[in-house]
C-alpha positions as CSV (number, residue, x, y, z in Angstrom):
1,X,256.6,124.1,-7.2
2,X,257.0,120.5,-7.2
3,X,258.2,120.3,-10.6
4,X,260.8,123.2,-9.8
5,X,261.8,121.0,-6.6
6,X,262.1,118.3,-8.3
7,X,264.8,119.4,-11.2
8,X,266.6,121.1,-8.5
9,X,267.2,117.9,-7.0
10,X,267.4,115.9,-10.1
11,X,270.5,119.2,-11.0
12,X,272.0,118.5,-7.7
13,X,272.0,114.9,-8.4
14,X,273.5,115.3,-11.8
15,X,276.4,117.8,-10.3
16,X,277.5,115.2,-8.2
17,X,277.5,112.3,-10.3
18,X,279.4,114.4,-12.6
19,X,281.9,115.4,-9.7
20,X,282.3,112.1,-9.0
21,X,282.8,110.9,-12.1
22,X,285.4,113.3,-13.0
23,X,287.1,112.6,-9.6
24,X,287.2,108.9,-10.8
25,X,288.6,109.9,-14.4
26,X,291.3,111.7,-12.9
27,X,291.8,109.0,-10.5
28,X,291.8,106.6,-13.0
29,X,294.6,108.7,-15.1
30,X,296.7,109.1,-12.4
31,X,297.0,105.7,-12.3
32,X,297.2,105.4,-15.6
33,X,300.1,107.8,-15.3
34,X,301.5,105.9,-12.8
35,X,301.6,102.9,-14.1
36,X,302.6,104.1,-17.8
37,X,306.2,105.4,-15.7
38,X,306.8,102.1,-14.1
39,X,306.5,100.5,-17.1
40,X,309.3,102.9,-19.0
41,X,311.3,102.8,-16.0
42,X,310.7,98.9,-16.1
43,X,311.8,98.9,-20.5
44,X,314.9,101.6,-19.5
45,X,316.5,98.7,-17.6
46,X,316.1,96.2,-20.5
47,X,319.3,97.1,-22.5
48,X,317.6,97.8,-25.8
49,X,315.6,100.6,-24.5
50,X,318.7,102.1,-22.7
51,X,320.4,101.8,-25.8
52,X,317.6,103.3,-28.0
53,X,317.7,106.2,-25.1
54,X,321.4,107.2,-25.7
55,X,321.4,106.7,-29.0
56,X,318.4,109.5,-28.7
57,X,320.2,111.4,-26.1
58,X,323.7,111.5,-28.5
59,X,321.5,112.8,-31.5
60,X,320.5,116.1,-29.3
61,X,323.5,116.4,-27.9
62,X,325.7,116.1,-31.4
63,X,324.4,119.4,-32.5
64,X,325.3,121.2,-29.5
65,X,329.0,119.7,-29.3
66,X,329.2,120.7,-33.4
């Protein structure tokens, strides 16, 4: 009985370090996320990027004025 207690516990344990973990991952990648679209918005105001991104929006849209 004491072994069976004790890998319930040790189960139990593992579940939650697992949550947790996973809760921090996701955290982590939000931020991730986060910071990833500041940084885009950040290059979009440097003229290059917006450049690159018309140049990118004109291609799609050429087809559809053809």
């Amino acid at each position: 009985m004491s072994r069976l207690s004790r890998l319930s516990r040790l189960s139990r344990l593992s579940r939650l370090s697992r949550l947790s973990r996973l809760s921090r991952l996701s955290r982590l990648l939000r931020l991730s996320r986060l910071s990833l679209m500041s940084r885009m918005s950040r290059m979009s105001r440097v003229p290059r990027m917006s450049r690159l991104l018309r140049q990118s929006r004109v291609s799609r849209l050429s087809p559809l004025s053809r």
